[in-house]
N, C-alpha and C positions, 0 to 999 in steps of 0.2 A: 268728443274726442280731441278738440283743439288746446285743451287745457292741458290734456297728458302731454302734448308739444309743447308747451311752452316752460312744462315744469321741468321734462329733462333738459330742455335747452338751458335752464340756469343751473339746474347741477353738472351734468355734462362740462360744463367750461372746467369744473376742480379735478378732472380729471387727466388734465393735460401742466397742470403744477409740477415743475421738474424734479421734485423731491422724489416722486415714484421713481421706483428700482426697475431695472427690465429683467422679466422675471424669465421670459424664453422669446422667441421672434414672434409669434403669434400672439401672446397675449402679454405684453410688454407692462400693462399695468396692471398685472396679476394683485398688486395688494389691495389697491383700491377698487377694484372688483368682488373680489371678495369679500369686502367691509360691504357692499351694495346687495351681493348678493346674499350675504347673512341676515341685510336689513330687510330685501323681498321674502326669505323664508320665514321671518319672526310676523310680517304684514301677513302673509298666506296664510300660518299657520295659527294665528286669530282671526282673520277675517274671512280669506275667500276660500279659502278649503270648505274650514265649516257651512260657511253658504251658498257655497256650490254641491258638498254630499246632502246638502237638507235639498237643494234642488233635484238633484238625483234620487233623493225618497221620494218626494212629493210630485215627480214629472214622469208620467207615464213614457212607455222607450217612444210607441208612435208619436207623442206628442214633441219631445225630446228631437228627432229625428226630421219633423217639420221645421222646428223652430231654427235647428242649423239648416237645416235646405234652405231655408227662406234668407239666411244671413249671407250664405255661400250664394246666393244667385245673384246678390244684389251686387258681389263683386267679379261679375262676370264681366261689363262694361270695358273697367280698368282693366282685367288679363287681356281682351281684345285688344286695346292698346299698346299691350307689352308685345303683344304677340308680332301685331304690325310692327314695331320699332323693332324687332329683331327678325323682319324678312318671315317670320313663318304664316305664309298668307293662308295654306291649306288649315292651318290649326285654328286663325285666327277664326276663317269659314264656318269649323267648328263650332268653336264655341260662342260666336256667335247663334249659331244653329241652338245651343245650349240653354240659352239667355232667353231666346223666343219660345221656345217649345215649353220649357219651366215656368215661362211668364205665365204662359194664355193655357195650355194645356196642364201644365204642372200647378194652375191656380197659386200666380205669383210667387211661384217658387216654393210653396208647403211640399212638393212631392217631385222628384227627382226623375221625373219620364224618361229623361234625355239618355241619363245611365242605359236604359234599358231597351234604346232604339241605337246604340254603339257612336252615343257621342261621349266621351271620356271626360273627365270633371280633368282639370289642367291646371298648374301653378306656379302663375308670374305675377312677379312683378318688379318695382323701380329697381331695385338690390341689382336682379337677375338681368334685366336690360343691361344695366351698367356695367356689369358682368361680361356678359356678351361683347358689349365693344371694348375691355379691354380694360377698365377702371380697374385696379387691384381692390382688395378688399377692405386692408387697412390692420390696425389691430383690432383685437376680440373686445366686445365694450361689454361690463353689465349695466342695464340703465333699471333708474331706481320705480320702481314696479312694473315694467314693461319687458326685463329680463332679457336673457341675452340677445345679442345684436355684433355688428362691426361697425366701423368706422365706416364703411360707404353705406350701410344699409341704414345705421342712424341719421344720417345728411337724409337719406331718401324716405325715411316716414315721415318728419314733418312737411315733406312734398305731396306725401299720397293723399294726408289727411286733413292735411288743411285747404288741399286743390281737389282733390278727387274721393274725399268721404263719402264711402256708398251708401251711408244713412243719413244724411245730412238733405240731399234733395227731394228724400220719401218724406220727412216730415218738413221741412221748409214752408208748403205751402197750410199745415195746419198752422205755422207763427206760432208753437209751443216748446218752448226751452225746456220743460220738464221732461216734454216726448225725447224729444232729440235723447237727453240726458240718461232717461229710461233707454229707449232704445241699446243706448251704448253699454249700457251696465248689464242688460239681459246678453246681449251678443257674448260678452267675455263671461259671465257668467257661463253662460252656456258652454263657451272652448274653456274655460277653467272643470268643468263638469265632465266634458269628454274625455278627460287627461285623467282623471282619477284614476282609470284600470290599468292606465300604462304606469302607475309610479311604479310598482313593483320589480320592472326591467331595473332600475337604479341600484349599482351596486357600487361598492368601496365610496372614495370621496364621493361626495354628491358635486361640489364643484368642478371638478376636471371631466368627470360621465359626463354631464350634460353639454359644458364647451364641445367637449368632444363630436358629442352627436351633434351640438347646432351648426356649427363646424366642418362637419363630413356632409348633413343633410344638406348645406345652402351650396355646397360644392357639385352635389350630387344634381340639386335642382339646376346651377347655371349652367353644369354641361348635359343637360338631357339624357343624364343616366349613362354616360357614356367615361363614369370613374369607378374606383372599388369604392362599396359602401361599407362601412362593417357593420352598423346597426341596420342593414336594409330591412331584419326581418321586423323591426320594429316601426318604419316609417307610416303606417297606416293610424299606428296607434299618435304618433308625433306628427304628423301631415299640421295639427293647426300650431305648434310648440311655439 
């Protein structure tokens, strides 16, 4: 995962070249956005779609269904800290409670116990901290295969992932660079796989739907549901976008 940081971090800097036009207040570098986000459709569109619906032939749904429990638990650790840093101690308690139960009963996370004893699956992180106390958002970024983002939430991934990688300490102690690597390529594999059924919801421009939603959704996450959503009825289907 440290490599996908370090590679928007050298493109990212061309994006703040003052040639860019302000295209409206939220997404100021509407042009150069668009040029990235054209170049993630053409990458998807031969690579990870295809190898994500061959995933979805060839992966049974129970199997399918471990493999994200087992990715989602491992970032349970990190939400506990977001949770602490924003004062929510009762939720922190939770899922905390979340982490354990999936570890040992849940068998390392393949199977999702916790859901079903009324501890709720919960979602923070650095973006949404910083949120919280008050950081504005910034403008709308698209970064090149990692898709959309903002201006604070970009500063905040190469913080999560190169300090708090939640696959990084599972294999550290086997010393295999391939694992690790594997590791990381099944995870997104995996959330590029889940997303398949929601493309459908996508209508008119494909680039303004989508800001839209990422947009409405990371708004929706920093105030604990407490704004209008308009794609609410889609968030299940977008939870990993």
């Amino acid at each position: 995962m440290k490599w996908f940081s370090t590679l928007w971090l050298m493109i990212f800097g061309l994006a703040l070249l003052p040639s860019q036009t302000m295209a409206n207040e939220e997404d100021p570098w509407e042009n150069w956005n668009r040029k990235v986000f054209q170049f993630n459709e053409k990458v998807d569109y031969y690579s990870a779609k295809p190898l994500a619906q061959a995933y979805r032939n060839a992966t049974p749904q129970v199997v399918d269904d471990a493999i994200t429990n087992v990715f989602s638990n491992l970032e349970e650790p990190f939400i506990v800290l977001n949770d602490l840093a924003q004062g929510k101690f009762l939720q922190a308690l939770s899922d905390t409670g979340r982490f354990l139960v999936n570890s040992t009963v849940g068998i390392l996370g393949i199977f999702d116990v916790a859901r079903h004893i009324g501890m709720p699956k919960h979602e923070e992180d650095l973006g949404q901290t910083l949120g919280y106390w008050g950081v504005d958002s910034g403008p709308y970024v698209v970064l090149p295969f990692l898709g959309p983002s903002t201006l604070r939430d970009t500063g905040t991934f190469a913080v999560e992932y190169l300090t708090f990688d939640p696959i990084d300490p599972q294999v550290q102690w086997i010393d295999n660079t391939p694992t690790y690597y594997n590791s990381v390529f099944l995870e997104y594999l995996d959330i590029r796989a889940d997303l398949i059924p929601a493309e459908g919801i996508i209508s008119g421009d494909r680039y303004s739907f989508i800001r839209s939603l990422y947009l409405q959704r990371r708004e929706f996450l920093i105030n604990d549901g407490q704004v209008q959503d308009e794609f609410g009825e889609f968030d299940d289907e977008f939870e990993d976008f």
